[in-house]
KOLLOBA-577790 format. One record per residue (C-alpha): residue in three letters; x, y, z. Coordinates in steps of 0.25 Angstrom, whole numbers, plus 5000, padded with zeros to 4 digits. Layout:
N
  res     x     y     z
  Ala     X     Y     Z
...
***
This chain:
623
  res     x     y     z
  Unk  5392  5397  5247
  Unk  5407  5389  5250
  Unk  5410  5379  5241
  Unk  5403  5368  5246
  Unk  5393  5371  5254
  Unk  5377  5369  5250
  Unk  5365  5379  5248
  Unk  5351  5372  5253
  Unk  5339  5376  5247
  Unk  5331  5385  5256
  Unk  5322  5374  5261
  Unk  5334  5366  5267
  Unk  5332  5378  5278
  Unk  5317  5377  5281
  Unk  5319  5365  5288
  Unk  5327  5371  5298
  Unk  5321  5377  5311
  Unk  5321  5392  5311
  Unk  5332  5397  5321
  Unk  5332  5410  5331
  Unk  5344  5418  5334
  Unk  5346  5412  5349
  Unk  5348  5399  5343
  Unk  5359  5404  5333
  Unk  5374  5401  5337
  Unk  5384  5406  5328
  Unk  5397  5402  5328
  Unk  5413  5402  5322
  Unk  5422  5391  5324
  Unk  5435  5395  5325
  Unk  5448  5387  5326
  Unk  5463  5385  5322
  Unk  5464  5378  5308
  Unk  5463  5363  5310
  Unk  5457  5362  5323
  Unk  5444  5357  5320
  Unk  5434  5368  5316
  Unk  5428  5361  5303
  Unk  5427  5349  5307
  Unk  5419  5353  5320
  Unk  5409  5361  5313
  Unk  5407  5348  5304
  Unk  5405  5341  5316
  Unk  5394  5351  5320
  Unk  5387  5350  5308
  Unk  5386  5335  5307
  Unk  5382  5333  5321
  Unk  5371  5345  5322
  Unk  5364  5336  5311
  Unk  5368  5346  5300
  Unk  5370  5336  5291
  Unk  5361  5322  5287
  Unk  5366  5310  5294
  Unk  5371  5302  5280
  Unk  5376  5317  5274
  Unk  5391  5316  5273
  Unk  5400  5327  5279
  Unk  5413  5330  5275
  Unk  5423  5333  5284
  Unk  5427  5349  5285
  Unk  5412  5351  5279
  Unk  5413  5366  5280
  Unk  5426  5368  5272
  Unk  5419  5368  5259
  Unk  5430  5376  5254
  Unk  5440  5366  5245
  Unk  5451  5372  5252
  Unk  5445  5370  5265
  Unk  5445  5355  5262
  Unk  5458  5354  5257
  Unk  5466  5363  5267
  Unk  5457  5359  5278
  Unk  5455  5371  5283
  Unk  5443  5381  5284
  Unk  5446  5393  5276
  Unk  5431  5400  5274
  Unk  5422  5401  5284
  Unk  5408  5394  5286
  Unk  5395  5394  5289
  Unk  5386  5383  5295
  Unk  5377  5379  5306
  Unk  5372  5367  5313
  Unk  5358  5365  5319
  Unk  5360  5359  5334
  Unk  5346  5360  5340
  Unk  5338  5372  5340
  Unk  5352  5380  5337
  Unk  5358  5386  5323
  Unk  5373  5386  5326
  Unk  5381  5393  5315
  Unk  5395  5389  5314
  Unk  5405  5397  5305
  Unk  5418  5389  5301
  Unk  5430  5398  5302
  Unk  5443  5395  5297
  Unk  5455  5392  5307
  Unk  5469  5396  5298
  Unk  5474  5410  5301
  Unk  5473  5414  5284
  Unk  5459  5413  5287
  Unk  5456  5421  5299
  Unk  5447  5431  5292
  Unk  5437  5420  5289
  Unk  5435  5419  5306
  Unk  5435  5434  5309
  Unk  5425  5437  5301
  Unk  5416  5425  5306
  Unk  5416  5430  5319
  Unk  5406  5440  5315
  Unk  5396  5429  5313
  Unk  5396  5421  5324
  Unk  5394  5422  5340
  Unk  5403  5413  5345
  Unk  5414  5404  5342
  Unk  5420  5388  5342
  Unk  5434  5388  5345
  Unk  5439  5374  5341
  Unk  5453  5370  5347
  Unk  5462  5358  5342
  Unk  5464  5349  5355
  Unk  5478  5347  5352
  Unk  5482  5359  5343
  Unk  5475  5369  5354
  Unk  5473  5385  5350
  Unk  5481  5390  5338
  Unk  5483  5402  5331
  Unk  5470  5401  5324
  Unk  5464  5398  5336
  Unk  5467  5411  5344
  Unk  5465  5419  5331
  Unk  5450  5414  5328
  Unk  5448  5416  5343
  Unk  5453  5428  5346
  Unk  5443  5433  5335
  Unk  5432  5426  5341
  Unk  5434  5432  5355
  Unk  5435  5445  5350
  Unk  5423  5444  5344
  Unk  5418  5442  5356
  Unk  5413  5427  5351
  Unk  5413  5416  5363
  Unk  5421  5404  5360
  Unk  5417  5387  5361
  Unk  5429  5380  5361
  Unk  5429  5366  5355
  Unk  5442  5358  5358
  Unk  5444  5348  5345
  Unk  5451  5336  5342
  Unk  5451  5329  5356
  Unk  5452  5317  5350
  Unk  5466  5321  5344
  Unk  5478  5314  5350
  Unk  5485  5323  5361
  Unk  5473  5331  5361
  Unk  5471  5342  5373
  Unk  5459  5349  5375
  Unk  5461  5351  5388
  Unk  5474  5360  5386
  Unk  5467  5367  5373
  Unk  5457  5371  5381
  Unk  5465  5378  5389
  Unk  5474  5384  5379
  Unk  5462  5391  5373
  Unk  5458  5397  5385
  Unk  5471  5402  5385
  Unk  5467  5406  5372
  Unk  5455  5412  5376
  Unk  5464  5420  5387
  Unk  5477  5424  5378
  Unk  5463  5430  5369
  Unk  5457  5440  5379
  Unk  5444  5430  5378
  Unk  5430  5435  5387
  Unk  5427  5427  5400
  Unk  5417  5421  5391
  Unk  5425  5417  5380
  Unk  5436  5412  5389
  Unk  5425  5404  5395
  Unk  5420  5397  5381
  Unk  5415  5382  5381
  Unk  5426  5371  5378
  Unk  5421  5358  5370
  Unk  5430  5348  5366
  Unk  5429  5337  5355
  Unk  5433  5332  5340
  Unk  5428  5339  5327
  Unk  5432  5327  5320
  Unk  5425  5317  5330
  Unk  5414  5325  5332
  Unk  5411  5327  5346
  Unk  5411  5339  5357
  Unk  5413  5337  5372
  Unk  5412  5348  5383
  Unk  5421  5341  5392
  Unk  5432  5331  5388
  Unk  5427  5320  5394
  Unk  5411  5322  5389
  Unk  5407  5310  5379
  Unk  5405  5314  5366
  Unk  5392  5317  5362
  Unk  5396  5322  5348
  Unk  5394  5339  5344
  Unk  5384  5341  5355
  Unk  5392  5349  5365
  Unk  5397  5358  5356
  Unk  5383  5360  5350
  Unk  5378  5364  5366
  Unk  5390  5372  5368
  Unk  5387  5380  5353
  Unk  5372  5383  5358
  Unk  5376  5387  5371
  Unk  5388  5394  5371
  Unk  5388  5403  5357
  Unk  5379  5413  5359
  Unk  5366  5416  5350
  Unk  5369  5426  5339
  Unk  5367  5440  5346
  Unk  5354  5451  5337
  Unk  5356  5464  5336
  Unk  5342  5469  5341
  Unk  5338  5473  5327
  Unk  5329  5470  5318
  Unk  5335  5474  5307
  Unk  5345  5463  5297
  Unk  5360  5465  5300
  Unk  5372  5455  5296
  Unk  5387  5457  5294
  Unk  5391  5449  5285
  Unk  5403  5440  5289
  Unk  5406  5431  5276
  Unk  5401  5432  5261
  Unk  5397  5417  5255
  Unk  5395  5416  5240
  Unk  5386  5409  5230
  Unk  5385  5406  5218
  Unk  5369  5408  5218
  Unk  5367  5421  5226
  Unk  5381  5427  5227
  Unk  5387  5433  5239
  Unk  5382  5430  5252
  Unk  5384  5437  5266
  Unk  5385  5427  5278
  Unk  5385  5434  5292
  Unk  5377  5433  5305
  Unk  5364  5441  5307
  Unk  5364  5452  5316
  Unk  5351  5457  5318
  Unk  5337  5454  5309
  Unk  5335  5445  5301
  Unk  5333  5444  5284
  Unk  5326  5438  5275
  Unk  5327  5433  5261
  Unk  5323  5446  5251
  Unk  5325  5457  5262
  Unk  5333  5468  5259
  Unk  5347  5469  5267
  Unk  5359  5479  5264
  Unk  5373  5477  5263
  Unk  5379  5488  5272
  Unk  5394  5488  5267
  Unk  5406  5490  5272
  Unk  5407  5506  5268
  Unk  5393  5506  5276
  Unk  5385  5507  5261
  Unk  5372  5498  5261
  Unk  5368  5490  5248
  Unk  5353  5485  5247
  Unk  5352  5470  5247
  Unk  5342  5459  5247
  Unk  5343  5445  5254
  Unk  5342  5435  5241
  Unk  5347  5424  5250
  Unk  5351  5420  5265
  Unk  5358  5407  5269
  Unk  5359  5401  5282
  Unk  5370  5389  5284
  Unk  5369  5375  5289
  Unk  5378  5364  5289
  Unk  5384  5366  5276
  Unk  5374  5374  5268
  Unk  5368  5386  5265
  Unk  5354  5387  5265
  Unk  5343  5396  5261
  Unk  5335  5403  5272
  Unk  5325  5413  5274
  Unk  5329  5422  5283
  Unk  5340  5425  5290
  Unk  5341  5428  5306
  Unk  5348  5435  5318
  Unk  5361  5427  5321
  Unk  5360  5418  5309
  Unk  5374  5416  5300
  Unk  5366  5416  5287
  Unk  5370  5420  5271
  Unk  5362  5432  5263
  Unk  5362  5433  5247
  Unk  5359  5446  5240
  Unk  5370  5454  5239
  Unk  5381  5458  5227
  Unk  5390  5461  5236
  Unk  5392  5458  5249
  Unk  5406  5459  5259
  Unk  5410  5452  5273
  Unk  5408  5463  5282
  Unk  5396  5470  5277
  Unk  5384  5472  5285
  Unk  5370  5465  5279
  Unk  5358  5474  5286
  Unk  5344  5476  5283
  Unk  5344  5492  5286
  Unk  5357  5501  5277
  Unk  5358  5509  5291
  Unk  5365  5497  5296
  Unk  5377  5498  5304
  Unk  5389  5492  5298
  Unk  5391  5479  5306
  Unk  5406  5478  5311
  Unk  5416  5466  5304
  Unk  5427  5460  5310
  Unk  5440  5466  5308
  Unk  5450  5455  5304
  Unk  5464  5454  5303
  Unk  5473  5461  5292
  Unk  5479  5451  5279
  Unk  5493  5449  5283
  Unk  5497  5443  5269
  Unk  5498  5449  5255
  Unk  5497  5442  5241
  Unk  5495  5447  5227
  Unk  5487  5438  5217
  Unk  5487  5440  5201
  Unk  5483  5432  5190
  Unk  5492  5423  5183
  Unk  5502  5428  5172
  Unk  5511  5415  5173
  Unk  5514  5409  5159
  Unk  5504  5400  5163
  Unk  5493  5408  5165
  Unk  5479  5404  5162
  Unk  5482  5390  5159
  Unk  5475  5385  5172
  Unk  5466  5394  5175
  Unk  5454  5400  5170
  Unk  5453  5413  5181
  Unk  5466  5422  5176
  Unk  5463  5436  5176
  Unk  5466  5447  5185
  Unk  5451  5452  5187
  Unk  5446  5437  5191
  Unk  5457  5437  5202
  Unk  5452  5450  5207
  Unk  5438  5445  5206
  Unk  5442  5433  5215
  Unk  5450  5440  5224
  Unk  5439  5450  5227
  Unk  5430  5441  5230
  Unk  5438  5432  5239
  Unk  5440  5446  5246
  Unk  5424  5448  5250
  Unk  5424  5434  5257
  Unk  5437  5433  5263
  Unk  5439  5445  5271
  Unk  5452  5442  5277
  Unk  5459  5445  5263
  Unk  5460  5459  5256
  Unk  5462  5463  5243
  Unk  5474  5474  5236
  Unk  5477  5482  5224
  Unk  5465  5475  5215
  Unk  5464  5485  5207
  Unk  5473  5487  5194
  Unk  5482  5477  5198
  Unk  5484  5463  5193
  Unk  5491  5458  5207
  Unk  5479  5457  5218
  Unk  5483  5457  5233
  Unk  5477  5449  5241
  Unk  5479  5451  5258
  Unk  5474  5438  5268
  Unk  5478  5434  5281
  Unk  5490  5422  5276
  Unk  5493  5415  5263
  Unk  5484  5403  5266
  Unk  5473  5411  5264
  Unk  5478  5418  5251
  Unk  5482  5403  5244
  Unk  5465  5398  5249
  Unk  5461  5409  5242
  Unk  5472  5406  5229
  Unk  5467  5392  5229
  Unk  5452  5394  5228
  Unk  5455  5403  5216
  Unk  5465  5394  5209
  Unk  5451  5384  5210
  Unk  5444  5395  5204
  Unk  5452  5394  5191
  Unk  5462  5406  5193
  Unk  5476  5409  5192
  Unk  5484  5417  5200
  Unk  5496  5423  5204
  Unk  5498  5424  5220
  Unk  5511  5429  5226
  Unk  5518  5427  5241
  Unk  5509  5432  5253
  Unk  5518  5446  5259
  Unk  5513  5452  5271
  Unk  5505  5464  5272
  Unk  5512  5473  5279
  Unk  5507  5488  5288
  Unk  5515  5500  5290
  Unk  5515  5504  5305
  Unk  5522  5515  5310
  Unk  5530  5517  5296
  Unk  5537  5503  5297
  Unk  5531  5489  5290
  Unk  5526  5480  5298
  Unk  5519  5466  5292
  Unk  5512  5456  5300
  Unk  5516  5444  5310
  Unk  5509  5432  5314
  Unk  5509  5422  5326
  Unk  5513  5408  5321
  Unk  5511  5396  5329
  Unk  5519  5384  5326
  Unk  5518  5370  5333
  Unk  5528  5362  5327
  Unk  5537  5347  5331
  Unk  5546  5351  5342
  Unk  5558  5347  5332
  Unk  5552  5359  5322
  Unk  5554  5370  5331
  Unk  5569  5375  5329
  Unk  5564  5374  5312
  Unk  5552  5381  5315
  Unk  5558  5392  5323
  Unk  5569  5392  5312
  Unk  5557  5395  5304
  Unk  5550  5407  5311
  Unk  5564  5413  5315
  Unk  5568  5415  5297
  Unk  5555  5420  5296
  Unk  5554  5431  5307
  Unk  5545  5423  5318
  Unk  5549  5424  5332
  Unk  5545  5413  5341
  Unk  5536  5417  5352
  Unk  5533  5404  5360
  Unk  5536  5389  5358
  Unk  5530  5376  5367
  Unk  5531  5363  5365
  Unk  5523  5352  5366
  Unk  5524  5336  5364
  Unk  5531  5338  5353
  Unk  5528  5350  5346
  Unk  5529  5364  5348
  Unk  5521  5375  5347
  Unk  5529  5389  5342
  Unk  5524  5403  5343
  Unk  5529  5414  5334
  Unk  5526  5428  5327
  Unk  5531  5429  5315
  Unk  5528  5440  5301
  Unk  5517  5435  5293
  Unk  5528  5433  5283
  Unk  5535  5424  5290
  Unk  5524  5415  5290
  Unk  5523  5414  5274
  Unk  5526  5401  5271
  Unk  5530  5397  5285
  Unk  5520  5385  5286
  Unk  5526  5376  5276
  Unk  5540  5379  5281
  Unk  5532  5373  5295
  Unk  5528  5362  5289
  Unk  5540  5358  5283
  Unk  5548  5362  5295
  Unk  5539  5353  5304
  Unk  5536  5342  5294
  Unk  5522  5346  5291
  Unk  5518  5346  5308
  Unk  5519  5360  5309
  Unk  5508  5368  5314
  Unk  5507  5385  5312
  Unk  5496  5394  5313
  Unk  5498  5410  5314
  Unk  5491  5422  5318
  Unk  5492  5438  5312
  Unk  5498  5444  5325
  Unk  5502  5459  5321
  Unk  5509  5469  5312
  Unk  5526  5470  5316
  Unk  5536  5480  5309
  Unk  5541  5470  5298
  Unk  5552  5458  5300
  Unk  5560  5461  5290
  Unk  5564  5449  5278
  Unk  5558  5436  5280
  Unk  5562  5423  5270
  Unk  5552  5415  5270
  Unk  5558  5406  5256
  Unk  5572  5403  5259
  Unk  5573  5397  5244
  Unk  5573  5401  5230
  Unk  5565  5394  5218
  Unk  5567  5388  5204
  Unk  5560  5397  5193
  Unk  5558  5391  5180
  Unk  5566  5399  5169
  Unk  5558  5391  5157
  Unk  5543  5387  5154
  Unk  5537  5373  5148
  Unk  5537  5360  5156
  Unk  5547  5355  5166
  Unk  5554  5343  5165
  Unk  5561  5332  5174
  Unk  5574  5335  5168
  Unk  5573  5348  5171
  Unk  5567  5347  5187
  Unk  5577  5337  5190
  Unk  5589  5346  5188
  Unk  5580  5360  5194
  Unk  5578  5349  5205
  Unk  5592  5349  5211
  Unk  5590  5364  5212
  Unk  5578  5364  5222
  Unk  5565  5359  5223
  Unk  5554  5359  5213
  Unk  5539  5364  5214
  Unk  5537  5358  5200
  Unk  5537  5344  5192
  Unk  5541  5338  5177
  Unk  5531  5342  5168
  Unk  5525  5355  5174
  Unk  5524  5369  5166
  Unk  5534  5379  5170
  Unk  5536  5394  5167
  Unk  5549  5403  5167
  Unk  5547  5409  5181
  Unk  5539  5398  5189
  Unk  5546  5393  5201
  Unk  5549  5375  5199
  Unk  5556  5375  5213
  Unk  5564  5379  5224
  Unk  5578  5381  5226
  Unk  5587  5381  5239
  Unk  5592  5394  5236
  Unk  5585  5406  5238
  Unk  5588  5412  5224
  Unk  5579  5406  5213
  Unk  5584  5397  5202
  Unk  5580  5398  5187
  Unk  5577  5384  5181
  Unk  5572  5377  5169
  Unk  5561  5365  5172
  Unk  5560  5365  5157
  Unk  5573  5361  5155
  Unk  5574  5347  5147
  Unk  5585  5336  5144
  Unk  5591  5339  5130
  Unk  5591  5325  5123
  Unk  5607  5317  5121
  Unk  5613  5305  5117
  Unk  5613  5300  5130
  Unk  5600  5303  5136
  Unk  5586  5306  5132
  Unk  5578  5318  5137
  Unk  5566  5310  5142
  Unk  5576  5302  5150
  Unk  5573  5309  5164
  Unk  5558  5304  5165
  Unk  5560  5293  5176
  Unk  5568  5305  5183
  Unk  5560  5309  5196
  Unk  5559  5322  5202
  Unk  5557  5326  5215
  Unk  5540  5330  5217
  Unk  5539  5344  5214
  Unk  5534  5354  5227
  Unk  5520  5358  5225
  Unk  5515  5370  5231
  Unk  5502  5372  5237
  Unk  5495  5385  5235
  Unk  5499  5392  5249
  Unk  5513  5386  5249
  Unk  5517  5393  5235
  Unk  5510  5406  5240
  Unk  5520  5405  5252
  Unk  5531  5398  5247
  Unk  5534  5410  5234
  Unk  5543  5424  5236
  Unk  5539  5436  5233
  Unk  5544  5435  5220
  Unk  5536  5424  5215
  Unk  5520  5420  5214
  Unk  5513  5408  5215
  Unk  5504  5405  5203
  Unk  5491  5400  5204
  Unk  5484  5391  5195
  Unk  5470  5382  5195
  Unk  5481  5371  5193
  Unk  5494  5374  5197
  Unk  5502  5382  5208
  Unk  5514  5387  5202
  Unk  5525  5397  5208
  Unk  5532  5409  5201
  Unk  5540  5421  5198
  Unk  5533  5433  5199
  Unk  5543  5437  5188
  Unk  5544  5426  5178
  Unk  5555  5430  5170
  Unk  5569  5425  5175
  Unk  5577  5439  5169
  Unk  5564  5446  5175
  Unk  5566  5441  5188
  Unk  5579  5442  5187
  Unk  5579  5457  5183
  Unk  5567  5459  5193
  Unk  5576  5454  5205
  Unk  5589  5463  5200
  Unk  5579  5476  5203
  Unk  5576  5470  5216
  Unk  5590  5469  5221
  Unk  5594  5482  5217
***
């Protein structure tokens, strides 16, 4: 189960009334990052009475994952439920950043319907018209819940009508365009039908669930049938197969087969099922038509496969998603500090890990596993690669993980590689820098308006362009700027894009580096590392100006004379050392360099670490 989450024994389930399929409303909610979806569904659970009155909740209660909690974003998707009357409403938490977008599309096979929540002031983003344009072509109605009206400069009113324009621009049914608006505040805990209804905490949106989702539609068969739309795992039973029940029912001990995707049946029996409430897992019985549950029994068991208690079965159909756009290449550390600082340092446990991150998350592929010691990993952006980088750095092992590069397709005998749709709302005195921005790095500016004080940019820009783009926003914009992006299509290539416009300081020596040292290397550029840190020939210490890099020695201390004593310069302060976190350096290196990856430290590199090696290496190039 994800970290965090606790298993009842099976009795904890007995005491819940037995439910039928009518009474079942499953359900995704779907948002832009930050607009309030985690906090709404913790809303939901306290006030359907999952919780006991004096049982302290934390805030973001379904990010169980540490990365969740830190970033404050969801990155998994998740199962709960709440109990409101005599109804089982099962909600699945999606995540709202575009790196995660396989984690939605697959959802959508799950669930009947769908919460759209929209930020009052924000309005619709990018994530928001790529998680709804999946949900209306699943054919899955929408509930709009307008949050944060509490916030200053608020406007609901005009977000509504922006997402009917939305709804529009998206080819939406007469009875999608015609979904239910509620408005309110995740945070304060309260829904309203009309703007000016008194608050009478979650119960409007609890009505509008019951009503307006519609119950789980049965194939008319007897027979068990269920796609499996995510894989959980534990450490008791093993894999689990989470998905919606078509048809049938199971029980605990019956015989089920696993029809994979090559249309082979394997033999199986049910060891376990899991239904979800609040926060748990708990143990049931038997599972039935329209319920989200969990089943245990398998070895092996894949997203996409069909769970069916006849081998004749149909293969049931799984949602195509969208193509990796980004490339990276991961290997085991072969630093001169390699397994020093981690206990997980081999090629095999790479590939190990790698593979299984491949079974649950289905929105990366894996390359060239096979008799190689370089592992290619393909995702959706490089936020999603550095999540998965970080959870193994946790897990003890050390790695090597170069630059993303885009995949690219040949079309009609000439390259092609992908563009994005970026949305920019930046200070009105960032534009001219931000369009100075997009312009170096191939985007052209579709679109601009402003308003009270900020402006919103539109732009289509190669996927490459984008590589490191945010943190040149922030910086631009003082840390107020605000991007999101969207895969838009396959166009002949742009040519040569700079994305670094500066050169670095390699270390020429290893040992420790010194204030002496740093003082002088700092007049040179700036500096990623501090006195009294270990250094190797090869490891970048800083950034020059220039974009050639400088050789440099960190090591270097003061010979001892007449005049001055070598331990002088300790009063001597230097300038506080850059400190990368893990997406930054993965964006921030060239192609020639890697970042290295460690329980304990992030360090950046050459690929080659030897100076006349590099130097020879580069000659070859040129020539």
């Amino acid at each position: 189960m994800p970290d965090g989450w606790e298993t009842f024994k099976p009795s904890a389930l007995m005491s819940a009334p037995s439910i039928t399929s009518d009474k079942i409303r499953n359900l995704a909610i779907i948002a832009h990052v930050d607009h309030g979806k985690t906090t709404l569904v913790d809303q939901m659970l306290r006030q359907s009475g999952a919780f006991r009155d004096n049982q302290v909740l934390q805030e973001r209660a379904m990010d169980s994952m540490d990365q969740e909690k830190e970033r404050g974003i969801t990155i998994k998707a998740k199962n709960t439920s709440v109990r409101w009357k005599d109804f089982l409403i099962n909600i699945v938490d999606t995540p709202g950043h575009a790196d995660f977008g396989g984690e939605v599309e697959r959802v959508m096979k799950m669930v009947d319907g769908v919460m759209l929540v929209v930020d009052a002031y924000e309005g619709p983003q990018a994530q928001t018209r790529f998680v709804l344009q999946k949900a209306l072509a699943a054919g899955l109605n929408p509930v709009v819940f307008i949050n944060k009206i509490d916030r200053p400069n608020a406007r609901p009113q005009e977000m509504q009508d922006l997402v009917l324009e939305l709804f529009l621009e998206l080819e939406a049914s007469e009875e999608q365009f015609n979904a239910p608006f509620l408005f309110g505040s995740a945070r304060d805990g309260y829904a309203l039908k009309e703007l000016d209804d008194e608050q009478s905490g979650m119960t409007p949106l609890f009505e509008v669930l019951a009503e307006k989702i519609p119950a789980p539609t049965i194939e008319e068969s007897d027979d068990f049938k269920m796609l499996v739309s995510n894989v959980d795992w534990s450490d008791y039973v093993g894999r689990i197969a989470v998905g919606k029940i078509l048809s049938g029912s199971t029980k605990i001990g019956d015989t089920i087969w696993r029809l994979r995707k090559d249309h082979s049946p394997e033999r199986s029996k049910v060891s376990k099922i899991f239904e979800y409430s609040a926060l748990a897992t708990n143990d049931a019985s038997e599972g039935v038509a329209g319920n989200i549950i969990g089943l245990s029994g398998f070895e092996e068991i894949d997203i996409g496969e069909t769970l069916a208690g006849n081998q004749d079965e149909e293969l049931l159909p799984f949602v195509e998603i969208d193509p990796p756009t980004v490339m990276m290449s991961f290997s085991v550390n072969d630093g001169p500090m390699a397994g020093r600082e981690g206990d997980r340092v081999t090629s095999r446990e790479v590939r190990d890990r790698l593979l299984k991150e491949a079974r649950t998350n289905i929105s990366i592929k894996l390359e060239d596993m096979d008799g190689s010691a370089d592992f290619k990993v393909n995702a959706r952006g490089a936020m999603q690669v550095a999540v998965v980088v970080e959870e193994m750095r946790r897990e003890g092992f050390e790695l090597l993980v170069s630059r993303p590069t885009v995949i690219k397709q040949m079309i009609d005998g000439r390259s092609h590689e992908p563009f994005e749709t970026v949305y920019l709302e930046v200070p009105d005195d960032a534009v001219g820098g931000c369009m100075q921005s997009l312009a170096n790095r191939k985007g052209q500016v579709e679109s601009m308006s402003a308003n009270k004080g900020r402006t919103t940019l539109q732009a289509t820009i190669p996927t490459r362009g984008l590589i490191g783009f945010e943190f040149e926003l922030l910086n631009l914009t003082s840390g107020e700027g605000i991007m999101s992006h969207l895969f838009k299509e396959y166009r002949p290539d742009s040519g040569d894009i700079r994305t670094r416009r500066t050169g670095t300081l390699v270390s020429m020596e290893k040992g420790e580096s010194n204030t002496y040292a740093l003082r002088n290397i700092e007049t040179r550029g700036k500096l990623f590392v501090g006195a009294g840190e270990e250094v190797y020939e090869g490891m970048i210490v800083g950034e020059n100006p220039r974009i050639e890099d400088l050789p440099v020695n960190p090591t270097k201390a003061k010979h001892v004379t007449n005049h001055r004593a070598a331990g002088s310069d300790k009063t001597e302060t230097l300038t506080p050392p850059i400190k990368f976190s893990l997406e930054r350096a993965i964006e921030y290196i060239a192609p020639d360099e890697l970042v290295e990856v460690t329980p304990k430290n992030i360090r950046l590199r050459k690929r080659i670490l030897d100076f006349n090696l590099r130097k020879r290496e580069a000659k070859k190039i040129s020539s």
